[in-house]
N, C-alpha and C positions, 0 to 999 in steps of 0.2 A: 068808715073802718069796719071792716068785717070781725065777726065772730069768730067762735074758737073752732066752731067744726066749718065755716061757711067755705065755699070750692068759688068763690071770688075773691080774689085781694084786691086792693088798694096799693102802688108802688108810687113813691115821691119818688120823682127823677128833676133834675136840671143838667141842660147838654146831653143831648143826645150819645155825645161819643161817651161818657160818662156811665150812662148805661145801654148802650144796644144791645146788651144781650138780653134786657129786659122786652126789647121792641120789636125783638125777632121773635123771643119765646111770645108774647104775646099775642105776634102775628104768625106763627108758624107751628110751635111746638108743645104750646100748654093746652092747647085742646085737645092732645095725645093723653094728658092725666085726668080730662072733665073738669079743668079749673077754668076760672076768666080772668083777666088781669086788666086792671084799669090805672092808666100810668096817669099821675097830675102834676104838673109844674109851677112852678110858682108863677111865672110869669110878668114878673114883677122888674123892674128900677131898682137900684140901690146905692147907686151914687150920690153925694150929700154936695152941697154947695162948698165951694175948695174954701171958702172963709169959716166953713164949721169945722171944729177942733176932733170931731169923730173921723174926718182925713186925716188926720194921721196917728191917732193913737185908737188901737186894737183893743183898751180897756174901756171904753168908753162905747163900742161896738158888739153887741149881742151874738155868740154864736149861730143861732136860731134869726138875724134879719134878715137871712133870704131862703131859706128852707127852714119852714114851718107846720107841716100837715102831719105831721106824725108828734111835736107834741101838743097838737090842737084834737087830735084823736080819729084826723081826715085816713091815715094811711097805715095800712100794717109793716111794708118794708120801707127804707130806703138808703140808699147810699152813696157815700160819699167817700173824702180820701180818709185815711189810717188816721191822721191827728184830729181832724174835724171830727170825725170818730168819735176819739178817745174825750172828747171835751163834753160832745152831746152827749153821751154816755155817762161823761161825769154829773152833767148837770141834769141827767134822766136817767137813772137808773133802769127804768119798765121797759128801756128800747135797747139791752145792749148790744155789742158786736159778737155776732154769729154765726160769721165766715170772712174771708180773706174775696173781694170782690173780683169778679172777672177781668174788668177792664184793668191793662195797665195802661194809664193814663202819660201822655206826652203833652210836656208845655216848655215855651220856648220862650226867655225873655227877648224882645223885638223890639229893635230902635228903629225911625225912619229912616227913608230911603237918602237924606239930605244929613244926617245926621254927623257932626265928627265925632262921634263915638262908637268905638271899632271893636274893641275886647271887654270882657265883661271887668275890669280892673278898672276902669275908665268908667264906671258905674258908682264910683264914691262919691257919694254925697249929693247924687246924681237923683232924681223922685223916680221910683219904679213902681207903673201901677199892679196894684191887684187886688183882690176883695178879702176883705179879713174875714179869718174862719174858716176857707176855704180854701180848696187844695194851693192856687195859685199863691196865696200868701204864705203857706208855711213852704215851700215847695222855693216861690222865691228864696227864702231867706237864709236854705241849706243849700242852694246853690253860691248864692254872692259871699257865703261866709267863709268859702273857700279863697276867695280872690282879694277880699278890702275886710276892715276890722271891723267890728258889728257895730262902733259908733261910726258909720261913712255910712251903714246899710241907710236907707231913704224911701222905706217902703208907703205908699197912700192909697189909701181907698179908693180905685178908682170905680168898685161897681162890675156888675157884672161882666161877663167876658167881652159883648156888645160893646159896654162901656169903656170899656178899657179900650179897644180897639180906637172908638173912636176919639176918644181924650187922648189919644197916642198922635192919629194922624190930624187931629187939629192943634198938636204943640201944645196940649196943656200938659203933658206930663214927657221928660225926657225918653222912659224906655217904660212897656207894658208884659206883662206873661199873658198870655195867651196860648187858647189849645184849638183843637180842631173845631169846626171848619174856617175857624179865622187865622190860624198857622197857612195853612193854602192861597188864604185870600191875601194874608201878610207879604207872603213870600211872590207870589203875582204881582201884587203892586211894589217889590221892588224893597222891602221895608229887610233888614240885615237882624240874622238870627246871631247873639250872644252868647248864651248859652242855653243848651234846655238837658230834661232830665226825662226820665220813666220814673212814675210810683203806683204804686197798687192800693185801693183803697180797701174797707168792709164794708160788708152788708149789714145792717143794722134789724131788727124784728123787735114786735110785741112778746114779750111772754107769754100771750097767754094762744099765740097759734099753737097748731097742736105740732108731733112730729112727725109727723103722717102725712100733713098737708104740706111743712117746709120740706119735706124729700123729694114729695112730688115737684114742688115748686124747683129743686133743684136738679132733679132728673130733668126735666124740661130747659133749664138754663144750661145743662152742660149740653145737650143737643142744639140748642141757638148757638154756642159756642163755637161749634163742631162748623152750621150751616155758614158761623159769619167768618172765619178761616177756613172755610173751601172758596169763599169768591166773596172778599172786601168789597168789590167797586157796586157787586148788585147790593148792598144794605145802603151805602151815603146816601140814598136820598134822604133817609130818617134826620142826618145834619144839616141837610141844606134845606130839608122842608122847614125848620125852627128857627132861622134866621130870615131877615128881611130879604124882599124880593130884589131892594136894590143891589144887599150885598151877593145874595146867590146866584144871582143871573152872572154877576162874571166869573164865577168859576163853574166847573162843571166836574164830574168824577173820575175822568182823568186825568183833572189838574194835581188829585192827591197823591202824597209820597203813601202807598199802601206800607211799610215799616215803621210809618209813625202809629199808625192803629197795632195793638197786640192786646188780644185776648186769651185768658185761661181758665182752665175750671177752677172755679170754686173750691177751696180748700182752707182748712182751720186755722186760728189765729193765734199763732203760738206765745205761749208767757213770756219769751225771750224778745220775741218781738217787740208786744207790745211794752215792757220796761226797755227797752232800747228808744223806744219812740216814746215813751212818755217822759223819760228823764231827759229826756231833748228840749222837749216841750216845757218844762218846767224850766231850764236853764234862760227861758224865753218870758218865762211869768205867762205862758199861754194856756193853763191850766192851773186847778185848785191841789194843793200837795194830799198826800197819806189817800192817794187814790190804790185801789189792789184791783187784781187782775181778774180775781174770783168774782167783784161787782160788777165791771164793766163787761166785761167777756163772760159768752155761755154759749161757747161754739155748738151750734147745733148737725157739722156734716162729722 
């Protein structure tokens, strides 16, 4: 973790589409401000054995079991969706949210290609994989709530997006969310999209960077911004380099639907927002109550 004046960050990233604009400025446009950016991943597994009771209950599931380096002291940003957010934030104050993040994120819950389930209503009572804490899981569960009643919702930990996928096409779990580059590889092999959605996450910081150094850092993210909406197809290799060779060898970057990628600049995260999303979140028991805006949020653009 760097220092308060240091012109190197540390960025916790997982999935590349998640944050490319971190992957661009780093490789493109922060050495316009004299900074270095060094992105870490977690790298990690998280799926649990389907007889352990942490598949399906979110309470028993840490929001920190798969991005960790920020409150281990490893990274100065990192970010994730709007709720995952609001939870780390609750449960760490020193990291709050800072900005509204770039990526708006696409996920698509996908049934197999064999599957007789057709419309996302057809999803009651039905296991949908996705990782708790994580955008897939809150993300699932505003979407099915529209279609069947919240006791049919069936949501299980299926682990990362990797995992998910593949618990999906080996039949362990009826339908999975998924985001890019396994939305392309889904849709390739043949596997039937349900429903999906857009959401936009925050960027999360140390307090104790300075503002001098987060300006820079974001003059430089709205110019990757700018770079990765003039030509989508030249950045995907940043997605298909972080997946396995077996899965990336059969797609390639013109198998992707370029409107599922949307990026935007960075901009503050309003109080309106975030009590719209946290009062959500609470009706879910997926957050601690007599949270305020003023703790979590300290918009820095």
């Amino acid at each position: 973790m760097t220092t308060k004046d240091s012109r190197k960050i540390v960025v916790e990233s997982a999935e590349a589409v998640l944050g490319l604009h971190w992957f661009v400025a780093r490789d493109f446009t922060v050495k316009d401000e004299g900074i270095e950016i060094e992105i870490v991943t977690p790298g990690i597994r998280t799926r649990f054995d389907w007889s352990d009771p942490r598949s399906r209950d979110h309470h028993l599931v840490t929001p920190t079991n798969y991005q960790k380096a920020f409150e281990e002291g490893r990274a100065d940003i990192y970010r994730a969706c709007e709720w995952g957010q609001i939870r780390r934030s609750y449960d760490n104050p020193e990291g709050p949210i800072v900005a509204r993040r770039p990526a708006m994120v696409y996920q698509g819950v996908y049934v197999r290609p064999d599957s007789p389930i057709d419309a996302p209503i057809s999803l009651a009572n039905r296991s949908v994989g996705v990782q708790f804490h994580q955008g897939s899981h809150y993300a699932t569960l505003s979407m099915l709530e529209g279609f069947v009643s919240r006791e049919q919702i069936n949501v299980v930990h299926a682990g990362t997006v990797l995992e998910r996928y593949e618990s999906l096409m080996a039949g362990e779990i009826d339908a999975a969310t998924l985001m890019e580059p396994w939305v392309t590889l889904a849709e390739k092999q043949g596997c039937k999209l349900l429903v999906g959605t857009y959401y936009q996450g925050t960027e999360n910081a140390s307090r104790s960077m300075s503002q001098d150094l987060f300006e820079a850092l974001m003059r430089a993210v709205k110019k990757a911004v700018g770079l990765i909406n003039e030509d989508k197809r030249r950045y995907l290799h940043y997605l298909l380099d972080e997946i396995p060779e077996e899965y990336s060898s059969r797609i390639s970057p013109a198998d992707f639907h370029l409107p599922y990628l949307r990026y935007v600049d960075p901009v503050p995260y309003s109080e309106e927002e975030f009590e719209r999303a946290y009062n959500w979140m609470l009706t879910w028991d997926l957050v601690g109550e007599n949270a305020e805006f003023g703790t979590l949020v300290s918009n820095r653009i």
